[in-house]
C-alpha positions in Angstrom: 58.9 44.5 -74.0 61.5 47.0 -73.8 62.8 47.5 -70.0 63.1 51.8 -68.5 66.9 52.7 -68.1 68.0 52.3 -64.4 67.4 55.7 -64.0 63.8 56.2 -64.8 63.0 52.9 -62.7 65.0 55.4 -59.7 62.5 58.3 -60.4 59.8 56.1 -60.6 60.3 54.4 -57.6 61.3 57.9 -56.1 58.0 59.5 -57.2 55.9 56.5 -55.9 57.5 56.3 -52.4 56.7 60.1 -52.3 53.3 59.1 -53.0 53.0 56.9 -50.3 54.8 59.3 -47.5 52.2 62.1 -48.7 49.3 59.9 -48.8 49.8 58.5 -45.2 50.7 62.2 -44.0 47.4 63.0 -45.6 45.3 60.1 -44.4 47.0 60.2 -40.8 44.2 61.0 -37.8 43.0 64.6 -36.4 43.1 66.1 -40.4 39.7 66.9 -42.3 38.2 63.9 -43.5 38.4 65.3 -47.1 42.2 64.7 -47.1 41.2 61.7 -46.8 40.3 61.5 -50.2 43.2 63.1 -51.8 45.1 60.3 -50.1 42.8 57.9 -51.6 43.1 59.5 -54.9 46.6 59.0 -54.6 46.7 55.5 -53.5 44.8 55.1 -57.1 47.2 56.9 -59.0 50.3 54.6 -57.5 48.2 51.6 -58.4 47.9 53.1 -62.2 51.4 53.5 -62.4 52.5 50.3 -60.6 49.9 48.3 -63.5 51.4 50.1 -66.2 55.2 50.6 -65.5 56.1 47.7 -63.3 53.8 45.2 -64.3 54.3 45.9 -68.0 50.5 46.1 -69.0 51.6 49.0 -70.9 52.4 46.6 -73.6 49.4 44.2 -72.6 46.2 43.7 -75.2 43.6 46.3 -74.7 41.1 43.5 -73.1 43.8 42.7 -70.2 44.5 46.6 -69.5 40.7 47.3 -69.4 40.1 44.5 -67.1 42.7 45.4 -64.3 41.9 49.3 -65.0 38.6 48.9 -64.8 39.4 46.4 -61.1 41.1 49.5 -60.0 39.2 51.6 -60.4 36.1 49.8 -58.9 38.2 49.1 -55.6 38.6 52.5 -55.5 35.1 53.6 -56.3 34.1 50.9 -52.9 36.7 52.6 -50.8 35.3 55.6 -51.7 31.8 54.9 -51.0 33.1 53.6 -47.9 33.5 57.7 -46.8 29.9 58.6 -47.5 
């Protein structure tokens, strides 16, 4: 497994912590309940990149990738539902 260079991890990190400061801006109280989900949609976009980048699944066999993909994405399917 080959590691990023210093400087991608930086803009990675970066890009994620901007993530999480828009996502709680988005998802803070007295804003339209459909930011809500933009906020969720980013919450699920941070956990794609965290799986892939920082836990290395990038390099994983398909089986292992679809398995925690697929988890994500049905926790985020559940919060979702959780709106309706």
């Amino acid at each position: 497994m080959t590691h990023p260079t210093p400087l991608a991890q930086t803009g990675l990190w970066l890009l994620l912590s901007g993530l999480t400061l828009l996502a709680a801006w988005l998802a803070e109280g007295g804003r339209p309940p459909h930011l809500a989900l933009i906020a969720l949609g980013l919450a699920w976009l941070k956990g794609v990149l965290l799986v892939e980048r920082y836990m290395g699944l990038r390099a994983s066999p398909r089986w292992l990738r679809a398995l925690v993909q697929g988890w994500l994405a049905l926790v985020s399917a559940a919060l979702l539902l959780s709106f309706i």
